[in-house]
N, C-alpha and C positions, 0 to 999 in steps of 0.2 A: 179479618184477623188471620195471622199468621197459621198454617196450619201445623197442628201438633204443638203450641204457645200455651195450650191448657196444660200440657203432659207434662212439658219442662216447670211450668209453675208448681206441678204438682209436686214433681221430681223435687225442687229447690227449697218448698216446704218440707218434705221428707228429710232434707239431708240438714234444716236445721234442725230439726227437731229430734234427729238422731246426734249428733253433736251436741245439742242443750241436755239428752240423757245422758251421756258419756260425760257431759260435764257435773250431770247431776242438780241441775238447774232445776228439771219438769219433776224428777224423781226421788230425789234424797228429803230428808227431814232434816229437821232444824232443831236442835235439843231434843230428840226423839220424836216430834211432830212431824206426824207424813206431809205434806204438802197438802194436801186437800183439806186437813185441818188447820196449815196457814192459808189457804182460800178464805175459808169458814170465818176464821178471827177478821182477817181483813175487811170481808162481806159486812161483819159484826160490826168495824171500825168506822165504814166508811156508811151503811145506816146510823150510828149515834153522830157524828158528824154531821150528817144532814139533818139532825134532831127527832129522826125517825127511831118508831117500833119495830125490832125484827121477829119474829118467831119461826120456829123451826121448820115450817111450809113454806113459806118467804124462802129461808135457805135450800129447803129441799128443789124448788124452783128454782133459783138461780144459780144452783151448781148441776142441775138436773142429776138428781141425785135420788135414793127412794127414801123417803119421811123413816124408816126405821134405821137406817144404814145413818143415817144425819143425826137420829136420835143418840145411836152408840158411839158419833165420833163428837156427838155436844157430852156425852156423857165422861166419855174421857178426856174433854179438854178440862172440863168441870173439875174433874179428879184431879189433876193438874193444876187447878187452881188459876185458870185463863180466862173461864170465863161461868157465868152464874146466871140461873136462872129466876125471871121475875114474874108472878105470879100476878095476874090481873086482881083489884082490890074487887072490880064488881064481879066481873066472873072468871074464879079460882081455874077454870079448865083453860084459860089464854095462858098462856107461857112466854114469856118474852126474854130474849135473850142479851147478855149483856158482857160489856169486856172489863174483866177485875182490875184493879192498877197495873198487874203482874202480866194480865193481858196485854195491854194496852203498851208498856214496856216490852214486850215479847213482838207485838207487831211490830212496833219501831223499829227494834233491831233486825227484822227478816226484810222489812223496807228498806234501812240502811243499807243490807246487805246486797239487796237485790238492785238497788240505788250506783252502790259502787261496781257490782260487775258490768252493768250496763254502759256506764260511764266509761267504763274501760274497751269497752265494745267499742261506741261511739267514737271514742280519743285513736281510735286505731283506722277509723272509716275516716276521718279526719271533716271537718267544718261542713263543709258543701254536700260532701255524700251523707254526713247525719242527718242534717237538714232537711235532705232530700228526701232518705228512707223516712222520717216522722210522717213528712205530710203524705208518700205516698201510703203511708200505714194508715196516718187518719185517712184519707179518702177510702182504702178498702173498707176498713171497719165502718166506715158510711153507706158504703157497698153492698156488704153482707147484711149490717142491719137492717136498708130497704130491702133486700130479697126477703131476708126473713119474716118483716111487715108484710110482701104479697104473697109467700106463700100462705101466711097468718090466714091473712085475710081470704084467698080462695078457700083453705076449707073450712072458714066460717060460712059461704055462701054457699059451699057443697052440700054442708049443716040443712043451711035454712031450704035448699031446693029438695032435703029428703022429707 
């Protein structure tokens, strides 16, 4: 490989990602919702979607996030009235969490939204170059998640050699 090909890649993530803040895309709120709490709902949306239980470990995992800091941003969506918690009937300490109608309406619309700027992105790269960037986006993201499989996996086995 090309030398110094990592630095430019590096670079060219940097410079969307500073772009996507100035756009306000990674950083703004959505009706007062920071973005991390449309994470959070969507996480919420696309677990009852697949007919799955989520609870607030489940999220704290998947946003890698700390279980107290998820509790305060479930509490103020809760406040908010987005989303609500469900109490396990056999044991009252499971908490499972849930998206209200007003949630569920609240994700649509940051979907939608997030729907049409992308689309606008896309209509700008035109046909061939969209195309292009999806599949090479799914291949990275195929990418990263086998890295992050082996690296899983070596210090599972560092684990078991101690």
């Amino acid at each position: 490989m090309e030398e110094g090909k990592g630095f430019k890649f590096y670079e060219t993530l940097q410079r969307i990602k500073k772009a996507a803040v100035r756009l306000h895309i990674m950083s703004e709120s959505m009706d007062g919702v920071p973005r991390p709490g449309i994470m959070a709902l969507r996480r919420i949306k696309k677990a009852q979607s697949l007919g799955e239980k989520i609870k607030i470990s489940d999220l704290s995992m998947f946003m890698n996030v700390s279980k107290p800091a998820i509790t305060f941003m479930i509490t103020d969506l809760e406040k908010r009235g987005l989303v609500e918690r469900i109490y396990d009937k056999q044991d009252r300490r499971r908490i499972f969490l849930s998206l209200t109608e007003k949630g569920e309406e609240f994700v649509e619309k940051s979907e939608e939204e997030a729907n049409n700027f992308f689309a606008q992105v896309l209509e700008k790269l035109g046909e061939h170059d969209s195309d292009e960037l999806i599949r090479i986006f799914e291949k990275l993201g195929d990418i990263l998640e086998n890295i992050c499989d082996e690296k899983k996996s070596e210090q599972n086995s560092r684990k078991d050699d101690n």
